[in-house]
C-alpha positions as CSV (number, residue, x, y, z in Angstrom):
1,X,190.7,6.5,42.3
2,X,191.1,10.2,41.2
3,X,187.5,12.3,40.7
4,X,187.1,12.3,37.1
5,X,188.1,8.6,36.6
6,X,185.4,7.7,39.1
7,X,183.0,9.7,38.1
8,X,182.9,8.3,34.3
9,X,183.0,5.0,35.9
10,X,179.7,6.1,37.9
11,X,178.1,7.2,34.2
12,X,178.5,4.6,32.4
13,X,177.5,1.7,35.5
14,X,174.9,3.6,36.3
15,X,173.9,5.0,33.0
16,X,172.8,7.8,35.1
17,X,173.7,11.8,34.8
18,X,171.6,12.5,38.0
19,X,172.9,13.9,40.8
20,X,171.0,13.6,43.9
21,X,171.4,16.5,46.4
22,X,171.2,16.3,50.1
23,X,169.8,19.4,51.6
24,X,167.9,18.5,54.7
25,X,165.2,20.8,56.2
26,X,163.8,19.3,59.8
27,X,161.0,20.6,59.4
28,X,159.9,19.2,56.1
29,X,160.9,15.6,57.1
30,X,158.1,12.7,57.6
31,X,156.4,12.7,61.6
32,X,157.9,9.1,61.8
33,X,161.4,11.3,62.0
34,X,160.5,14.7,63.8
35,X,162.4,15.3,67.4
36,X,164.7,12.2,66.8
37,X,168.7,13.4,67.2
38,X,169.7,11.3,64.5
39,X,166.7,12.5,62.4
40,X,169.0,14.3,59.7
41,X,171.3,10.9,59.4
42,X,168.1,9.2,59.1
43,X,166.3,10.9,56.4
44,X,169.2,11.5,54.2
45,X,170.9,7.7,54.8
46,X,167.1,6.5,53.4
47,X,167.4,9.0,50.4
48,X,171.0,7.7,49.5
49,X,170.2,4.2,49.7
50,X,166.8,4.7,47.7
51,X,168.2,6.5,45.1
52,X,171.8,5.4,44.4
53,X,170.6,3.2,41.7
54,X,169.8,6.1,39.7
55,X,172.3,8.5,40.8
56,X,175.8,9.5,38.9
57,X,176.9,11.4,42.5
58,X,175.8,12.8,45.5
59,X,175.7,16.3,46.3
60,X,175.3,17.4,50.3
61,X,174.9,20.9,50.8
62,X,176.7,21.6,54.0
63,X,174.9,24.9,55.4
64,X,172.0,22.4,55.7
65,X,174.0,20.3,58.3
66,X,176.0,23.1,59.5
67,X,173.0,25.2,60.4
68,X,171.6,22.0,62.6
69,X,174.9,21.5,64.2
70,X,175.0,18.3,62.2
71,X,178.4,17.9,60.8
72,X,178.9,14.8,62.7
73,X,175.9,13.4,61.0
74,X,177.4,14.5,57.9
75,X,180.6,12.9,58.5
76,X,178.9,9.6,59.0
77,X,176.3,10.0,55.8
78,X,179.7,10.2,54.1
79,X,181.4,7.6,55.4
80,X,178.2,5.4,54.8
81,X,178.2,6.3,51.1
82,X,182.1,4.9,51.3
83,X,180.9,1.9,52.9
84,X,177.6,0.9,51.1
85,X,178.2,3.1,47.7
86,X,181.5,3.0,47.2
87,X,181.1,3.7,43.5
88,X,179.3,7.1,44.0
89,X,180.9,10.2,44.0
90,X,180.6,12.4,47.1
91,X,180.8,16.4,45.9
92,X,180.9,18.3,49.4
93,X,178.6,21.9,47.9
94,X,180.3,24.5,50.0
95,X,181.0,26.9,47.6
96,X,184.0,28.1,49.5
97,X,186.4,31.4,48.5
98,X,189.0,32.5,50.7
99,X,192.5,33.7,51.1
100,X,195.3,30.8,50.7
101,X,196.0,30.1,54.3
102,X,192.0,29.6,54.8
103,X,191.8,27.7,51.8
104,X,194.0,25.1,53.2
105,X,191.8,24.3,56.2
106,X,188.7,24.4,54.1
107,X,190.5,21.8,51.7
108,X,191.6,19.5,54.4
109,X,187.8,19.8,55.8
110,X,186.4,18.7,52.6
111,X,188.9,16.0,51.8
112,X,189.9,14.9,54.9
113,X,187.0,15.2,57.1
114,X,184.2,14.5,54.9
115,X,186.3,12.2,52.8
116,X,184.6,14.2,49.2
117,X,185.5,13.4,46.1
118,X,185.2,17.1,45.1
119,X,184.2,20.0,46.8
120,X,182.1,23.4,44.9
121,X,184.4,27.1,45.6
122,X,183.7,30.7,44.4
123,X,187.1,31.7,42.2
124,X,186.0,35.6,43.0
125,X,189.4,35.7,44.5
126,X,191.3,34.3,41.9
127,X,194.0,31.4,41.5
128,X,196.1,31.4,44.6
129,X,192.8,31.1,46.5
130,X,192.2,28.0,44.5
131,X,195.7,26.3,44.6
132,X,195.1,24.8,48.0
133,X,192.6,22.7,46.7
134,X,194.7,21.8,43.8
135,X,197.3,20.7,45.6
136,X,195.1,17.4,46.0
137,X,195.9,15.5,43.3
138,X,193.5,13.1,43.3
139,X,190.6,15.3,44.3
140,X,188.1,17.4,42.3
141,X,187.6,21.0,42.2
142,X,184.4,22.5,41.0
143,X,184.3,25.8,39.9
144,X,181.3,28.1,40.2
145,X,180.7,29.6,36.4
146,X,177.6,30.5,35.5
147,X,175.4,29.9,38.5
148,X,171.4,29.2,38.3
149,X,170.3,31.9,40.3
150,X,168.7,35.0,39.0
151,X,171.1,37.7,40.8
152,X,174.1,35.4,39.2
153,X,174.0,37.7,36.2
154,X,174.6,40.8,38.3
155,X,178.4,39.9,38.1
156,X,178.7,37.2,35.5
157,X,177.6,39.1,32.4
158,X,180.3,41.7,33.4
159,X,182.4,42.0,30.2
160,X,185.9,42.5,29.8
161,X,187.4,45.1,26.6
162,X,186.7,42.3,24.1
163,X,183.5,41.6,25.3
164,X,183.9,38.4,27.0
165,X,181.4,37.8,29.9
166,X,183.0,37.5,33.3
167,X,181.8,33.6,33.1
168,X,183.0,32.5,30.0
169,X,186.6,34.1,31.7
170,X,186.2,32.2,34.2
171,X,185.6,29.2,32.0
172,X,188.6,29.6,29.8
173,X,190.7,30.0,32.8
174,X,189.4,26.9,34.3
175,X,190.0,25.2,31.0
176,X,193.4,26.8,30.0
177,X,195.3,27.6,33.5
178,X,194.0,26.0,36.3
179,X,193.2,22.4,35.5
180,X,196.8,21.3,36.5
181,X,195.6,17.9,37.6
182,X,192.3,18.0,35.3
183,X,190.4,17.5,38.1
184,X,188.3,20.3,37.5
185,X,185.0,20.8,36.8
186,X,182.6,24.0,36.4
187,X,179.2,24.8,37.7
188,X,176.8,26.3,35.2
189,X,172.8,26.5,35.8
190,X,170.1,24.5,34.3
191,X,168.4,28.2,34.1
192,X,170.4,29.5,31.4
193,X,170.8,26.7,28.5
194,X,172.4,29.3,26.2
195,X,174.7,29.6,28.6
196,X,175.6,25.9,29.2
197,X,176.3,25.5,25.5
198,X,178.8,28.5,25.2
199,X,180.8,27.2,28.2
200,X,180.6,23.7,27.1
201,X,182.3,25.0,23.3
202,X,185.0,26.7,25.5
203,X,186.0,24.0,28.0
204,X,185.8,21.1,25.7
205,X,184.8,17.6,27.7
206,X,185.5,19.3,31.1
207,X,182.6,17.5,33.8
208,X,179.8,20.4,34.7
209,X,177.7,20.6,37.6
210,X,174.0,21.3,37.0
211,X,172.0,22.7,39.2
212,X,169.0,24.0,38.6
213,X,166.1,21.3,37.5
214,X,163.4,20.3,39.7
215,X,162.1,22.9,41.9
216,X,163.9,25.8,40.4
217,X,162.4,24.9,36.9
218,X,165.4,24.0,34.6
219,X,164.1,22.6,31.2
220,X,166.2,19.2,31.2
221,X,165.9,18.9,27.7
222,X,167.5,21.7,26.8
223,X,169.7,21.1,29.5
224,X,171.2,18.0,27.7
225,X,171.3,19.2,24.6
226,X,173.1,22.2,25.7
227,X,175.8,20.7,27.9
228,X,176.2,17.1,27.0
229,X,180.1,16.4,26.1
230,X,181.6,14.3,22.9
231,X,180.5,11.3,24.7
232,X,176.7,12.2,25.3
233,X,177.6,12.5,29.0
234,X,180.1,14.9,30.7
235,X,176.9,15.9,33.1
236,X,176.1,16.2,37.1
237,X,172.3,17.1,36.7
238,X,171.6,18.2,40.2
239,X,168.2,17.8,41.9
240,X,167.4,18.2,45.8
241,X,163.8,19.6,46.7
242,X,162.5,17.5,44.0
243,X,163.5,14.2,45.2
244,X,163.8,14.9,49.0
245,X,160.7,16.2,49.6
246,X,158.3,13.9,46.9
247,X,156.3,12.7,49.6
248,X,155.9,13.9,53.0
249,X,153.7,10.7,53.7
250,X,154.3,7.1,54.7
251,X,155.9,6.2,51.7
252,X,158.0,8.9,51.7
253,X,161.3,6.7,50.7
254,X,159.5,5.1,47.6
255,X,158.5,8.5,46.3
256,X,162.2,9.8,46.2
257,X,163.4,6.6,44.8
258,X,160.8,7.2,42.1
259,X,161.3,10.8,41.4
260,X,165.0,9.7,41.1
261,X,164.4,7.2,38.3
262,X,161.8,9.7,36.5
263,X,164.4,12.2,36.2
264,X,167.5,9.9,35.4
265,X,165.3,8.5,32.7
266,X,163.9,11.7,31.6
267,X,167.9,12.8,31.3
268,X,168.4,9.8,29.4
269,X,165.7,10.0,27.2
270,X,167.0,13.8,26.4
271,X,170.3,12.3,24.7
């Protein structure tokens, strides 16, 4: 099943614009976990199976794995959401930009090693930087736009003759040229609402990425408002920290589960 075909079938079965993000810190897991070599598997296989029932996707953040010499452990979270979610969406946050010769490794690294429905890259370097990953049919591609991060407007508010911000470029590009397979998808933060709803009127029903509720403080309210598509959805509302990390106690399981379902419903009661 292509991206976007799954991941419409993931919002409406789940009835769920959440997407739960796996960025694993050792040293914030529970004591039952610390000094285990599987401890990163662990945690995050717990987190998946808790909260799938409220998730549209699942985001893992790869540095997190990388940094703990855990891409095997990666590899078999993934393969375990195949397995036991099958209906989930796997987006691979890597946020990778390079030349077209690179590209090609990263791409077969997301969608063949990981097995990801859609990986994030930086389009700083333009289209033929991008085309590897296009050349996957099937696969999605999710463009970084207007990111959540303060220092994002450092760059992305540079304006072109006609005063066009360097995002909204970006997003008309995205929208106009390089969705060959319309597979695409943009990331825009949760921080800048304004923002969400003037790339939303440019790239029409075109799947966003959201991060930026939870701990960094997006309003999800205004999030929805501002980037919910013709058919209320066209949303992936991330949240990591949030959920991860709502319990460093016993019942450290049950509290994500829970902190999933408050923010799925508290996306759903925004519609």
């Amino acid at each position: 099943m292509i991206f976007t075909q799954k991941l419409q079938k993931s919002w409406a079965t789940s009835n769920s614009m959440l997407t739960v993000g796996l960025d694993p810190d050792p040293q914030r897991f529970p004591a039952e976990l610390q000094g285990r070599p599987d401890a990163i598997f662990e945690f995050c296989r717990a987190i998946i199976d808790m909260t799938a029932p409220y998730a549209c996707a699942i985001k893992p953040q790869i540095a997190y794995f990388s940094a703990q010499r855990a891409e095997d452990q990666l590899e078999a979270l993934c393969s375990h959401i195949l397995e036991n979610h099958p209906g989930l969406p796997i987006v691979l946050d890597a946020k990778r930009g390079d030349i077209g010769s690179t590209a090609e490794q990263y791409a077969r690294e997301a969608f063949e090693r990981y097995q990801a429905d859609a990986v994030t890259v930086s389009p700083y370097m333009g289209f033929d930087t991008l085309e590897p990953y296009l050349s996957w049919k099937s696969k999605g591609v999710i463009i970084l736009c207007r990111t959540s991060n303060q220092g994002g407007s450092d760059l992305q508010f540079i304006e072109s003759a006609d005063g066009t911000p360097l995002y909204l470029h970006v997003a008309s590009l995205a929208a106009e040229k390089w969705n060959t397979n319309g597979q695409c998808a943009l990331v825009v933060g949760a921080t800048f609402p304004e923002e969400i709803a003037k790339v939303r009127s440019r790239v029409g029903d075109m799947p966003l990425l959201i991060p930026g509720i939870g701990a960094q403080g997006g309003d999800i309210p205004a999030t929805v408002m501002a980037g919910r598509d013709s058919q209320g959805t066209g949303m992936m509302i991330n949240s990591s920290r949030a959920i991860l990390y709502a319990s460093g106690g016993d019942n450290w399981r049950e509290a994500a589960a829970e902190a999933a379902r408050a923010t799925r419903d508290a996306i759903n009661a925004a519609r």
